[in-house]
C-alpha positions in Angstrom: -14.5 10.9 -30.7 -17.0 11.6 -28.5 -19.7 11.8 -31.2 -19.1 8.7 -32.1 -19.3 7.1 -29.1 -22.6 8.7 -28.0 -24.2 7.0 -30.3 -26.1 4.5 -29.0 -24.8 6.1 -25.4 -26.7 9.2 -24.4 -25.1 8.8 -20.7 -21.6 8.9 -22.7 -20.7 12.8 -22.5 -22.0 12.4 -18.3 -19.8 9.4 -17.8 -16.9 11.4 -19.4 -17.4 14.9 -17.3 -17.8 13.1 -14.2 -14.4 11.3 -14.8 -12.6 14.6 -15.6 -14.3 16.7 -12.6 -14.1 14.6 -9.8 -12.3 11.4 -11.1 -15.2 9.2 -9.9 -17.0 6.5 -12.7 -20.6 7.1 -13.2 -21.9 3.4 -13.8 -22.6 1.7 -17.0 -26.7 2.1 -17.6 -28.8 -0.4 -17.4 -30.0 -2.2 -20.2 -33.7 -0.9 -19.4 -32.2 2.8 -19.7 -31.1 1.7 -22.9 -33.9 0.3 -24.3 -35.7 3.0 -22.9 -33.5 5.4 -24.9 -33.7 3.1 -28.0 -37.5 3.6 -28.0 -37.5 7.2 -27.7 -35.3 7.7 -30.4 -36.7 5.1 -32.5 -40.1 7.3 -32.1 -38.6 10.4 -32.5 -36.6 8.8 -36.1 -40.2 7.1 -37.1 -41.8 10.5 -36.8 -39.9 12.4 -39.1 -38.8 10.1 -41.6 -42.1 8.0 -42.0 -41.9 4.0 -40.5 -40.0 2.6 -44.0 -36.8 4.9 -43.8 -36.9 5.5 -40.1 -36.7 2.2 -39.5 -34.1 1.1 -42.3 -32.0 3.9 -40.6 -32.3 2.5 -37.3 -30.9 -0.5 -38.5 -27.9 0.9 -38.0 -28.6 2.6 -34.9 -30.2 0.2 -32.8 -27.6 -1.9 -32.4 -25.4 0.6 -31.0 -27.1 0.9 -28.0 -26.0 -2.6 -26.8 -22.6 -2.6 -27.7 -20.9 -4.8 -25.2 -23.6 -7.0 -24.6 -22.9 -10.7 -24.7 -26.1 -11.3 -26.4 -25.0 -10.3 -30.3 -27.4 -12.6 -31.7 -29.7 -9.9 -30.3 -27.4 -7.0 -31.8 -27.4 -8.5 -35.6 -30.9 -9.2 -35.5 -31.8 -5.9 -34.4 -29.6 -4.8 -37.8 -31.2 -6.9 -40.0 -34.8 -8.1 -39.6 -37.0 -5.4 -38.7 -39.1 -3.8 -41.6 -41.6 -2.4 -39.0 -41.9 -0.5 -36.3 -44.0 -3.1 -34.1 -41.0 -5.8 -34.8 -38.5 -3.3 -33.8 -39.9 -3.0 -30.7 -41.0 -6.6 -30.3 -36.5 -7.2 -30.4 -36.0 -4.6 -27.9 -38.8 -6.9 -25.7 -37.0 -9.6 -26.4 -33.8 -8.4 -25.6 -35.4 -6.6 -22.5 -36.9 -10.0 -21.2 -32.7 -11.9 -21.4 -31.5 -8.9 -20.5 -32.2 -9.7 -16.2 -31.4 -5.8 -15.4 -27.8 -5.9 -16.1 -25.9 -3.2 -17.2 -24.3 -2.1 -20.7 -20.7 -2.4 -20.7 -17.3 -3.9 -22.2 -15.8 -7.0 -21.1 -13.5 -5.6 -17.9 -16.3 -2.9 -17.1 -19.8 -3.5 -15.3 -21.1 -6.5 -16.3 -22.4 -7.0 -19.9 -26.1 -7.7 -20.7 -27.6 -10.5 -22.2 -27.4 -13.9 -22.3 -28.1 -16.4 -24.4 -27.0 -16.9 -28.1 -23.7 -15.4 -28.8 
């Protein structure tokens, strides 16, 4: 379920075409690129729904974009404790500041993000 998996993984459908073209792995992004991405969805969400629901709905979003991170202190707090968009983005700093440029990825893949708490 591609769909699914995109979520949180714009690069997802690239990854996937690349693999089936040419057999060749297009690397994990960095956790920068997803943060990056985070933020300009978060904007885009924030625009249209107002800062209260956007940011309730990207709760549940958020999260998604580290999947595979060891950090997941980083991923349940990004589910649960912003109510605005200033501490939204003040957890994507934080996570951004642990995160030392490493990539996204599952254990076996590129290395995983974050560390500290788990």
């Amino acid at each position: 379920m591609v769909a699914r998996g995109g979520i949180g993984n714009p690069n997802l459908v690239r990854q996937i075409d690349s693999w089936f073209r040419s057999g060749k792995r297009v690397p994990n992004p960095t956790v920068r690129q997803q943060i990056a991405w985070c933020r300009e969805l978060s904007e885009a969400v924030i625009g249209e729904k107002g800062e209260a629901i956007g940011v309730k709905k990207l709760r549940s979003i958020a999260p998604k974009f580290f999947s595979g991170c060891r950090w997941s202190a980083g991923r349940r707090r990004l589910a649960t404790e912003p109510e605005t968009k200033e501490e939204l983005f003040a957890l994507l700093d934080l996570i951004e500041e642990r995160s030392e440029d490493r990539t996204v990825g599952r254990p076996g893949t590129d290395a995983a993000c974050a560390h500290g708490e788990d």
